[in-house]
N, C-alpha and C positions, 0 to 999 in steps of 0.2 A: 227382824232386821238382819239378823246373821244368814241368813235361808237366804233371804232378799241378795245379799250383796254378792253371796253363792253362784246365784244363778244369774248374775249381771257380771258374773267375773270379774271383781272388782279387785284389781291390783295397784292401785294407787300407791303413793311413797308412804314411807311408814312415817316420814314426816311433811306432811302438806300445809301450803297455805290454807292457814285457816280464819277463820274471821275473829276478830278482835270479842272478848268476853262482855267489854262493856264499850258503847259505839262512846265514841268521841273521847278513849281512855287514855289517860298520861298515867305513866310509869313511878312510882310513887316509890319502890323498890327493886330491884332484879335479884337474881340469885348471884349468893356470897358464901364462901366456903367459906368454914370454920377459922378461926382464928384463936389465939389463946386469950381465955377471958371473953372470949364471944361466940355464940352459936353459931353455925351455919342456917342460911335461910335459902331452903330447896324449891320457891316459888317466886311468883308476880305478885306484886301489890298494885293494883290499879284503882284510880282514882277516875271519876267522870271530871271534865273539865270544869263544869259547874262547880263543883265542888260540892254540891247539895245530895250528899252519899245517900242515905236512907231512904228504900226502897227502891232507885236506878235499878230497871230489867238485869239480869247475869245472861248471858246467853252460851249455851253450846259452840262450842269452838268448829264442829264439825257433825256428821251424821252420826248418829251412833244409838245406843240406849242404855236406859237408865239405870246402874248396879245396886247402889248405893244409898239412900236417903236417911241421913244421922245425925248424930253430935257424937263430938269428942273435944275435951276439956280444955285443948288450944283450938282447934280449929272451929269451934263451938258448932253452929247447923251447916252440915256441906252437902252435896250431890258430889257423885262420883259420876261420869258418864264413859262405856265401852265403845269404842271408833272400833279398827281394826287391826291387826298384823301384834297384839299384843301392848295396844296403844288405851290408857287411861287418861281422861282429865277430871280434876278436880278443883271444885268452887267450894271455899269456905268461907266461915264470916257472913252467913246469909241470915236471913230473918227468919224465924221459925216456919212461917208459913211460906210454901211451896209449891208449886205448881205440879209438878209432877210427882212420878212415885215408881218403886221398880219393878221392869218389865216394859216401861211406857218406851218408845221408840219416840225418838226428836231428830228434827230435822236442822243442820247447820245455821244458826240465827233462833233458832226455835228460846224462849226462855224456861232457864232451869233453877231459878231463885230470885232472889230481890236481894238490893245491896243491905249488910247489914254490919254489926262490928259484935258478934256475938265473941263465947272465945275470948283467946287474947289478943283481943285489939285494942287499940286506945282512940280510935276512930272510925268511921265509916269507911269502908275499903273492901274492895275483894281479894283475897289471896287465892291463886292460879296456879295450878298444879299441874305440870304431863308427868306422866308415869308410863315407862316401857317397860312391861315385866315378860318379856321375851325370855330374857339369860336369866331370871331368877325364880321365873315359874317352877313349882316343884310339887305341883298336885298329881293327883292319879290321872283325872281325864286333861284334852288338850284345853287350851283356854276358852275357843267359842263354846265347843261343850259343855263347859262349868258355866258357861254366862248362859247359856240356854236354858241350862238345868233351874240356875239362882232365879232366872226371872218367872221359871216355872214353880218357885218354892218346892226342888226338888232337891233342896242341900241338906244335910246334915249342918249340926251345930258348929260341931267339930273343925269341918269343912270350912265354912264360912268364916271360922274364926282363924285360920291359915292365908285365906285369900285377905282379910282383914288386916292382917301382921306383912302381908306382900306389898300390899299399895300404901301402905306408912313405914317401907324402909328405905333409909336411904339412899341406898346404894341404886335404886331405881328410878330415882328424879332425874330428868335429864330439863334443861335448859328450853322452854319455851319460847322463848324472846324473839331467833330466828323466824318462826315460821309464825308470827303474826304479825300482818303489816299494818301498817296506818298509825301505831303506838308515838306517841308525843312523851316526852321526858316533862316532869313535874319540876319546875322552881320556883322557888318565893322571891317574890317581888312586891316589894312593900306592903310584907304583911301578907301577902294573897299566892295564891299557887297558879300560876298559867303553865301554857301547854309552849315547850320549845323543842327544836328538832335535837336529837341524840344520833348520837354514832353504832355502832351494831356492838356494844359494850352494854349500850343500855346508860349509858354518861350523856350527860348535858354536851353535844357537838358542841363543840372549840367554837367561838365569837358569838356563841348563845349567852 
């Protein structure tokens, strides 16, 4: 994929329209800086409009390939997928079983998990992750390098556990929201969650 986008010169925005993680998704959360007495939350929650969470496709937000396939004890089973220009996304909360694996190259829409609430969640949901570790990369090699290397299982322990500690800091989350369109705000209405237009806050638009 890296080679690939090399030789197509591929200089795209570091932040591009990308297509929505889950098709027909209302906004169920957005990201919330810390407050006292309350966490910060560095992603998306998306909900399918159905509302019939478990197993709904997760899809690749954009081209990229696959770093990552895990658990971790809040985000429970996720994919991590490599775009470019130092651009991460992450899908958590998926079902154990997964489609792909790393090294595997996807294609924008392509699917990289099934909806799931492993983790801590108290429902069915995807949490949605961009990660730009541009300004906090601090490995030896450059970044496509180390993702070359990782999907060749040419890393050290060591290594991996550094890049590991990069893409779960926070100071690297930036804000998703913008660059996915189509996104519908989640409200309850008797009892039920529908899909209503929001504002670029990520808030239920005013007369909704």
């Amino acid at each position: 994929y890296i080679e690939y986008e090399k030789q197509q010169k591929f200089h795209a925005a570091i932040f591009p329209n990308f297509v929505s993680p889950v098709d027909n998704g209302m906004l169920l959360r957005g990201v919330q800086e810390p407050r006292k007495g309350r966490r910060g939350h560095y992603g998306l929650d998306i909900i399918p409009v159905t509302w019939e969470g478990r197993g709904v496709p997760i899809k690749s937000v954009e081209d990229g390939v696959v770093v990552a396939v895990s658990k971790a004890s809040g985000y429970g089973y996720y994919t991590v997928v490599y775009h470019q220009n130092g651009l991460f996304s992450l899908y958590s909360h998926l079902l154990k079983s997964r489609p792909v694996k790393v090294g595997q190259a996807v294609k924008r829409g392509d699917p990289v998990g099934q909806m799931g609430k492993s983790g801590n969640a108290r429902g069915y949901h995807l949490h949605f992750e961009l990660i730009d570790l541009r300004e906090s990369w601090d490995l030896k090699q450059d970044i496509d390098l180390f993702v070359e290397a990782l999907c060749c299982e040419r890393i050290k322990r060591s290594e991996f556990n550094q890049f590991h500690k990069l893409l779960f800091n926070k100071t690297a989350k930036v804000n998703p929201l913008p660059g996915i369109p189509g996104l519908m705000a989640a409200k309850k209405v008797n009892g039920k969650w529908v899909a209503v237009p929001m504002d670029e806050t990520g808030q239920v638009a005013k007369g909704n």
